[in-house]
C-alpha positions as CSV (number, residue, x, y, z in Angstrom):
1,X,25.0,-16.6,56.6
2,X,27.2,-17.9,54.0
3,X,28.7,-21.9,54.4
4,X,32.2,-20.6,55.9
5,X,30.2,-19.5,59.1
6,X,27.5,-21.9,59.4
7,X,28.1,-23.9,62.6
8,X,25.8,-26.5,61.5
9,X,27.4,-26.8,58.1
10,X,31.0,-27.5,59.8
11,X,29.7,-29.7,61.6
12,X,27.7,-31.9,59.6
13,X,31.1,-32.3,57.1
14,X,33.5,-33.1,60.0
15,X,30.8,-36.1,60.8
16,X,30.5,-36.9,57.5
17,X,34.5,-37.0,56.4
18,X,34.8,-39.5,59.5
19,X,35.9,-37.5,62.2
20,X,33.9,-39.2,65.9
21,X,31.8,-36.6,68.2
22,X,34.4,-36.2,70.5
23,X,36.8,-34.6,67.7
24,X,33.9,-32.3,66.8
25,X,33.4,-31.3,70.3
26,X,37.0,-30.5,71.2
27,X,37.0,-28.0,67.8
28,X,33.5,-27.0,69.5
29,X,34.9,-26.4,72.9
30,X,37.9,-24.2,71.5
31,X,35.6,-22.1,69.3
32,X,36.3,-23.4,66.6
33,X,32.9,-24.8,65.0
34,X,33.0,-22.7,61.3
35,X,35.1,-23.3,58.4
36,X,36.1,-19.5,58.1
37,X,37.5,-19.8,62.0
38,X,39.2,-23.1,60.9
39,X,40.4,-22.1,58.1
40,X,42.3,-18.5,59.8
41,X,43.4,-20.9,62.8
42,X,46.8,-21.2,62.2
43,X,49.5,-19.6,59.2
44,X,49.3,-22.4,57.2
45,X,47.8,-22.7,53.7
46,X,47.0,-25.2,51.5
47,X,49.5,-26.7,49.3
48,X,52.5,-25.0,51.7
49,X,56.0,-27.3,52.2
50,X,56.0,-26.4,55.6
51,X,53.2,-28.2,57.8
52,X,54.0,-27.5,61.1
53,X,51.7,-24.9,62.2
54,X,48.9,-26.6,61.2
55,X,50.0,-29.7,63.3
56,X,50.6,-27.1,66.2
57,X,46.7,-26.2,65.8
58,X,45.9,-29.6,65.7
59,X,47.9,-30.9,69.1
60,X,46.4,-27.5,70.6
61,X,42.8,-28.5,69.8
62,X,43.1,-31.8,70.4
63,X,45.2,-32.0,73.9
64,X,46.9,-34.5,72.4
65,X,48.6,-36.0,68.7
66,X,45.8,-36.8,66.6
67,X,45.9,-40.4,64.9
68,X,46.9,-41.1,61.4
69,X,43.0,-41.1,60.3
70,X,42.5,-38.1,62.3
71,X,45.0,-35.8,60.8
72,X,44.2,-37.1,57.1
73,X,40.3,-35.9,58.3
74,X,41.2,-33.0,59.8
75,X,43.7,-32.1,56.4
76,X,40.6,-32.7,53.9
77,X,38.0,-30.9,56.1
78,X,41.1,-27.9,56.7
79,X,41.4,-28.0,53.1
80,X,37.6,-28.0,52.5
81,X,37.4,-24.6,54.8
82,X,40.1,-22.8,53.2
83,X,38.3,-23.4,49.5
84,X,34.7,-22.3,51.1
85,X,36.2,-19.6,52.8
86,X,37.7,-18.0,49.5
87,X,34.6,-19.0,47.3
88,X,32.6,-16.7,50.2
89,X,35.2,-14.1,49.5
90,X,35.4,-14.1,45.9
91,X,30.9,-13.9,45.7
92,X,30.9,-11.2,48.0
93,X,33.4,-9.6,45.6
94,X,31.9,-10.4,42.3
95,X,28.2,-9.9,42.8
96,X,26.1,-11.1,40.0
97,X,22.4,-10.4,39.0
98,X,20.2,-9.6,42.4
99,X,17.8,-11.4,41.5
100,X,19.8,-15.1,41.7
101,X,19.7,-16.0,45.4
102,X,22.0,-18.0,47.2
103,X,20.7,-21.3,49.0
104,X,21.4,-22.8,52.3
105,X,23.1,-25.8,52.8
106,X,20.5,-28.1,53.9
107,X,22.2,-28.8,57.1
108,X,22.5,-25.0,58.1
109,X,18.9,-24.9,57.0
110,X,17.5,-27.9,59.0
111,X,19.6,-26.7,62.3
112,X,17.7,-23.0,62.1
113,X,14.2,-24.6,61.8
114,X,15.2,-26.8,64.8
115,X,16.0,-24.1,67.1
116,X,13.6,-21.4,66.1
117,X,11.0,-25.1,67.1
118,X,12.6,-25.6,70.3
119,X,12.3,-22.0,71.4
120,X,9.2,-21.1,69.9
121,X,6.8,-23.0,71.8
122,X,3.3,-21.9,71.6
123,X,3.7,-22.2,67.6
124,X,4.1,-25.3,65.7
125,X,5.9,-24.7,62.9
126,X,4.8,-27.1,60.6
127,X,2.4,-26.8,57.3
128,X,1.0,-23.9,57.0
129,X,3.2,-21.9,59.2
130,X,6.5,-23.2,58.0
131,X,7.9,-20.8,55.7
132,X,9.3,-22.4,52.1
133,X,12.8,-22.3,51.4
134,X,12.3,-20.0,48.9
135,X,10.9,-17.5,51.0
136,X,14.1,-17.8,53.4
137,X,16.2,-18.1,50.6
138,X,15.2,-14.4,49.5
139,X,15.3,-13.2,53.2
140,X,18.8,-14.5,53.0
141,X,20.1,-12.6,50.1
142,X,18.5,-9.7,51.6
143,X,20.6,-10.4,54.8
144,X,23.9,-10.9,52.6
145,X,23.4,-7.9,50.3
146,X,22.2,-5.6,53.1
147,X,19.3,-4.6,51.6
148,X,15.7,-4.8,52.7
149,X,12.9,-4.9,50.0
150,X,9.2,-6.1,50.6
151,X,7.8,-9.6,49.6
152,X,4.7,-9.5,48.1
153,X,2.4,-11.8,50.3
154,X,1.3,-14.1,47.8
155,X,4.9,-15.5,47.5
156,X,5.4,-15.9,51.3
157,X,4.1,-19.6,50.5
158,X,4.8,-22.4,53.1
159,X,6.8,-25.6,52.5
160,X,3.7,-27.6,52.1
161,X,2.7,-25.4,49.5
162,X,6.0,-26.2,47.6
163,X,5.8,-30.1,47.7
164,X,2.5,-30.0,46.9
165,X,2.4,-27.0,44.2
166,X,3.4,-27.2,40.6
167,X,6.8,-25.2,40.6
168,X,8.1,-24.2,36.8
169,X,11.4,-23.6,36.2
170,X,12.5,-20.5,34.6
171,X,15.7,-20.0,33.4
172,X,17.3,-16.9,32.4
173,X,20.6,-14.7,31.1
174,X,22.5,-13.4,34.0
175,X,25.9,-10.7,32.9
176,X,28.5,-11.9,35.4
177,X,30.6,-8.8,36.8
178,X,33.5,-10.1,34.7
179,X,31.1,-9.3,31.7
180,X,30.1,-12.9,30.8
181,X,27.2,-14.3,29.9
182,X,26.0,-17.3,32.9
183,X,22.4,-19.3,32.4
184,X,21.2,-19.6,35.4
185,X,18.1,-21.6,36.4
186,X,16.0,-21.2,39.0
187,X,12.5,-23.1,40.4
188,X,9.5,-20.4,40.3
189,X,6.8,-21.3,43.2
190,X,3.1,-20.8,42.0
191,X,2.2,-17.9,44.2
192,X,-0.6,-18.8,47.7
193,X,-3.5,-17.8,48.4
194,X,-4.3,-14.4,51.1
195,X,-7.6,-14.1,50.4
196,X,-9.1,-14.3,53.4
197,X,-7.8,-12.8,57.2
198,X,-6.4,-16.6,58.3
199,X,-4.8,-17.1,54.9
200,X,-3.2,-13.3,55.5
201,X,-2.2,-14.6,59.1
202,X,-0.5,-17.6,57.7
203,X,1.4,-16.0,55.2
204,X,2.3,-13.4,57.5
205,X,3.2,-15.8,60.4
206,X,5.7,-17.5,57.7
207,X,7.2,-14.0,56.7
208,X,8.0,-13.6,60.3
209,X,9.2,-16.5,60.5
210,X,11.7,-16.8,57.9
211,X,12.9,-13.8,58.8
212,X,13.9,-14.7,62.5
213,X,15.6,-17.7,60.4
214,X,17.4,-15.2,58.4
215,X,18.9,-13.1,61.1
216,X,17.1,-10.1,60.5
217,X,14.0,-9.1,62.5
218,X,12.8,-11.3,65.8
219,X,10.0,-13.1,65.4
220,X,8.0,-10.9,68.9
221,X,8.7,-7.8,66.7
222,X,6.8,-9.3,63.9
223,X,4.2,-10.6,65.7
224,X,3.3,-7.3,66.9
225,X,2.8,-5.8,63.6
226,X,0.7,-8.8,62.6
227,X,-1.8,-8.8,65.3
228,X,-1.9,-4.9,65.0
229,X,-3.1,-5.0,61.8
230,X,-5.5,-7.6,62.1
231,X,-7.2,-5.6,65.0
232,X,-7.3,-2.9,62.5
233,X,-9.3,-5.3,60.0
234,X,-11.6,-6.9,62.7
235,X,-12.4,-3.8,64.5
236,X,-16.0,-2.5,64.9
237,X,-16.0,1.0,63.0
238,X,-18.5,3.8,63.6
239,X,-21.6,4.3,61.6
240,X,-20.8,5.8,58.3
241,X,-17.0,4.4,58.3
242,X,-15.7,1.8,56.6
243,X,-13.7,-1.5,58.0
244,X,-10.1,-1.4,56.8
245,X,-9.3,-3.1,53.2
246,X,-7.0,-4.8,52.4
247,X,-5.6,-2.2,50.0
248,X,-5.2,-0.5,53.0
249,X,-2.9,-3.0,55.3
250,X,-0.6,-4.0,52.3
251,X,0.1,0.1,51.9
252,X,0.7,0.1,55.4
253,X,2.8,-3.1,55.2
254,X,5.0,-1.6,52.1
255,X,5.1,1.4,54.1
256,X,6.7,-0.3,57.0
257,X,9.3,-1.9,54.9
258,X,9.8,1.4,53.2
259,X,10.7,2.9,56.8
260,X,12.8,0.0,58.1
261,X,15.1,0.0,54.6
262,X,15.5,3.5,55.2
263,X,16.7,3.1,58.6
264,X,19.1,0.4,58.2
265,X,20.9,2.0,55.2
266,X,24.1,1.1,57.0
267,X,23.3,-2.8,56.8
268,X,21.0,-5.7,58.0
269,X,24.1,-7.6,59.6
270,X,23.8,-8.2,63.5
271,X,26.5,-6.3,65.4
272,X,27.2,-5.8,69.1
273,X,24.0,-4.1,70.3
274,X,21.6,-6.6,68.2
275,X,19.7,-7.0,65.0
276,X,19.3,-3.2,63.5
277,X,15.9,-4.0,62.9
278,X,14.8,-5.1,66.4
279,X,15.9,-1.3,67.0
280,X,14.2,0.6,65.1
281,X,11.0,-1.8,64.3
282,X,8.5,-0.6,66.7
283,X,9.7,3.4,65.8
284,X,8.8,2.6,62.5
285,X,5.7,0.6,63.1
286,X,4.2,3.2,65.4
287,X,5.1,6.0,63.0
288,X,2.1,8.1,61.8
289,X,2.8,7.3,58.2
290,X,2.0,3.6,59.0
291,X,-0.8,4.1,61.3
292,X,-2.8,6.4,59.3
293,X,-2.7,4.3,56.1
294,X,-4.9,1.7,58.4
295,X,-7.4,3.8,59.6
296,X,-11.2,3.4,58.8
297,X,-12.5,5.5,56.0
298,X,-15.8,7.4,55.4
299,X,-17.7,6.6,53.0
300,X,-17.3,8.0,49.8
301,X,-19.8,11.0,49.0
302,X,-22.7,9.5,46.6
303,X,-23.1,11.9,43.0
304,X,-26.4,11.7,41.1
305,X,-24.3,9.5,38.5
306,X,-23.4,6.6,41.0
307,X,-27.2,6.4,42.7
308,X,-29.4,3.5,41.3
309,X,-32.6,4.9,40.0
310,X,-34.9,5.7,42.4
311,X,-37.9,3.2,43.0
312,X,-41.3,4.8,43.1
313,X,-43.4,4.2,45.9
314,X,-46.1,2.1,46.0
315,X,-49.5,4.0,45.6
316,X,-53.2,3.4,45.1
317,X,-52.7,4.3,41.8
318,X,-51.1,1.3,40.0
319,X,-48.6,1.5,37.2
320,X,-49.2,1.0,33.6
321,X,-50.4,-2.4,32.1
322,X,-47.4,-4.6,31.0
323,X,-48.7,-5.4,27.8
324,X,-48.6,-1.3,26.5
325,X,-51.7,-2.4,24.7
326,X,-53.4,1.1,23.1
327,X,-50.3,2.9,23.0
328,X,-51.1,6.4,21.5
329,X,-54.5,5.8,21.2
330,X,-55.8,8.1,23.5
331,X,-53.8,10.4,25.7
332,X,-53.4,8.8,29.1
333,X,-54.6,5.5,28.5
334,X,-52.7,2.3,29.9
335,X,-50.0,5.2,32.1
336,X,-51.1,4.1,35.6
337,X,-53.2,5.8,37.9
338,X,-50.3,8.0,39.2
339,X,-50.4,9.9,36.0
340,X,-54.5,10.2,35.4
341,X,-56.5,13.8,36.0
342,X,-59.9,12.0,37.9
343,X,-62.6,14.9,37.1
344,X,-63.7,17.3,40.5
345,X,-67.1,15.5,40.4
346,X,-65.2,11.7,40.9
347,X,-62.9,13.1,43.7
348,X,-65.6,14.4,45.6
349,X,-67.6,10.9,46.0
350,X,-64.2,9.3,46.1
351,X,-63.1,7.3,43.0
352,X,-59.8,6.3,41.5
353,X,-58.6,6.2,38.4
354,X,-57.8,2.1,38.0
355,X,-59.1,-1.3,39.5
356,X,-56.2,-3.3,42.4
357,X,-55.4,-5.2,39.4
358,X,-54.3,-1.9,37.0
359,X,-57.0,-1.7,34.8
360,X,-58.0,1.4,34.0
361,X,-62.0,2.9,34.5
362,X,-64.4,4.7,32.2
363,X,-64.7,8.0,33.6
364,X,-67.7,9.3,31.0
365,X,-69.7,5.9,32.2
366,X,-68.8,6.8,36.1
367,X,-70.2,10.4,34.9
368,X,-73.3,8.8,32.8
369,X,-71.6,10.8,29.5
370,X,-70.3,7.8,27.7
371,X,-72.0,7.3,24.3
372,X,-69.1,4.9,22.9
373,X,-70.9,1.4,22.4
374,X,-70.3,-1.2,24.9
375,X,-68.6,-4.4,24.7
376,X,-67.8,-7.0,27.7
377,X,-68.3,-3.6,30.0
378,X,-65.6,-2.2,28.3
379,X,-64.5,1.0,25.8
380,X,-61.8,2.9,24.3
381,X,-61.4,4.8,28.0
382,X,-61.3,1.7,30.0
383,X,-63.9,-0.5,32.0
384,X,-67.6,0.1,32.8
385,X,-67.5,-0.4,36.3
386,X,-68.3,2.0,39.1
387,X,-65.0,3.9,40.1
388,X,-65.9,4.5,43.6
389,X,-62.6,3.2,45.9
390,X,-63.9,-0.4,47.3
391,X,-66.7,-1.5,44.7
392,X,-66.2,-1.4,41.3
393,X,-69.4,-3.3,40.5
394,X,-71.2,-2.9,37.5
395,X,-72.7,0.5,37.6
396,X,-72.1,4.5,37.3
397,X,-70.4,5.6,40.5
398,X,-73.3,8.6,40.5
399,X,-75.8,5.7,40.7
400,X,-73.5,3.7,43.8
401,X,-74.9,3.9,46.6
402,X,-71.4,3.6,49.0
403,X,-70.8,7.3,47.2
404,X,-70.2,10.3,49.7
405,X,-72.8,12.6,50.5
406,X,-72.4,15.8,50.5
């Protein structure tokens, strides 16, 4: 992962030092297309009086003596190797802070994209599925320092989103191993969007992505888990269940991680029989820890406390009078009809308390009792109007003649 075994890296120096395509394919056809295998190709180091192994290599390589413009190539790029090579040796040696990740070469990063394009062909991998080079730059340093750790989603942005996005830069105070102080600076992405299930699936798609580009998990693995928990999300649930949250798939998804670091405790590095991830991926992402985390809930129990307050029905006998005009003036008055005692002589011929609008009736006048003194067909105890159901017209409701008979 480093520049001494980048293929694409070697390559794009030899081209740009001078060297032509058919010296690049002859170190290509020989196996030797890295800086680290350059640089280990012969016993000859930098700086040594003695030259003649490295001419050896050179004739051997080349099936023939290389010319004067050649060899002086072919000395700065071996020279170039053997520097990179020990600069890869000495960082692996001297880790610094974690949290300072290590960047591709742009031409090892351009030639990953390019293949993972030409194979990948039912995807195109271009805006909002191509994953930022942050985001492979982190699954990078995860590849180098063996160690997996989750991404939160909202920085799996895309490369669009970094052109286009403000990026701050933050620098900070890193304690070399050596026990120095280093400033080291660093661009911080605004985080993306996942809001919504096709902004998770982009974000997700890039995460797979970029870690296919980082040697550690194939993309097919990935996929898997993504459409899996998307069915989750989209499924019809039974009555009285709940769809699956959000909440729910990112436990899942830390869960996951959780269960693929602990399996690959020995190292993410890619070793005869494959990827360790691609071994134990679909172990882990059938486990029952993960696939109980994304199953629908119930419903949660209602308490007195969390119900809303219950709406009374709607009756015949309508509510109190907005206005709370006569308040405490007489007990009863202006409460609604729900809350009136009608007299046993009213019942029987049918009345009710109040008129369809809410005002309330005179009982005494329906009962030919009332001496209080009229005025507008009105008293203390409400209107002066008959209080049979129907006709509230402008007489007792002993005197109506739509009254029951006995």
């Amino acid at each position: 992962m480093s520049f001494g075994d980048s293929k694409a890296v070697f390559e794009q120096r030899a081209k740009a030092i001078g060297l032509s395509e058919d010296v690049v394919t002859c170190f290509r056809d020989k196996s030797l297309d890295t800086m680290a295998k350059f640089a280990f190709g012969c016993n000859y180091s930098p700086g040594a009086s003695d030259d003649k192994p490295f001419r050896e290599l050179l004739t051997k390589v080349l099936s023939r003596e290389p010319t004067l413009v050649e060899e002086s190539c072919l000395r700065r790029l071996y020279n170039e190797s053997y520097a990179t090579v020990a600069a890869d040796i000495r960082a692996q040696t001297e880790q610094t802070s974690e949290d300072v990740h290590r960047k591709l070469a742009p031409a090892d990063r351009a030639a990953r994209l390019e293949e993972q394009q030409a194979r990948l062909k039912g995807i195109a991998i271009r805006g909002p599925y191509e994953p930022g080079d942050s985001l492979v730059d982190r699954f990078v340093s995860f590849y180098e320092n063996d160690r997996l750790q989750w991404v939160p989603w909202d920085m799996c942005v895309s490369r669009e989103h970094e052109l286009l996005g403000n990026s701050k830069r933050d620098q900070r105070l890193v304690v070399q191993s050596s026990g120095e102080l280093k400033l080291a600076a660093s661009n911080k992405v605004e985080p993306c969007d996942t809001s919504s299930e096709i902004l998770l699936r982009y974000c997700l798609m890039r995460r797979g992505l970029a870690m296919e580009q980082s040697n550690i998990l194939a993309y097919h693995y990935h996929d898997k888990w993504l459409e899996t928990i998307l069915a989750c999300r989209l499924e019809t649930v039974p009555a009285g269940y709940s769809r699956t949250t959000f909440q729910q798939i990112e436990a899942a998804d830390k869960r996951l991680f959780m269960l693929l670091a602990e399996k690959t405790r020995a190292g993410l590095k890619s070793g005869p029989n494959g990827r360790p991830c691609d071994q134990c991926f679909e172990e882990c992402m059938n486990s029952t820890e993960v696939k109980t985390l994304l199953q629908p809930k119930p419903y949660a129990a209602k308490t007195r406390d969390d119900e809303p307050p219950l709406k009374r029905p709607k009756t015949e006998r309508p509510p109190s009078s907005p206005s709370g005009k006569g308040k405490g003036k007489s007990k009863g008055k202006n409460t609604g009809g729900q809350n009136m005692r009608i007299p046993f002589e009213l019942l029987n011929l049918g009345c009710t308390g109040a008129t369809p609008q809410g005002h309330r009736l005179c009982f005494s006048y329906n009962l030919k009792k009332c001496s209080s003194q009229v005025q507008n067909q009105r008293c203390e105890k409400g209107l002066h109007l008959c209080a049979i159901r129907g006709c509230y017209k402008q007489h007792p409701a002993l005197d109506c003649p739509a009254k029951k008979k006995d």
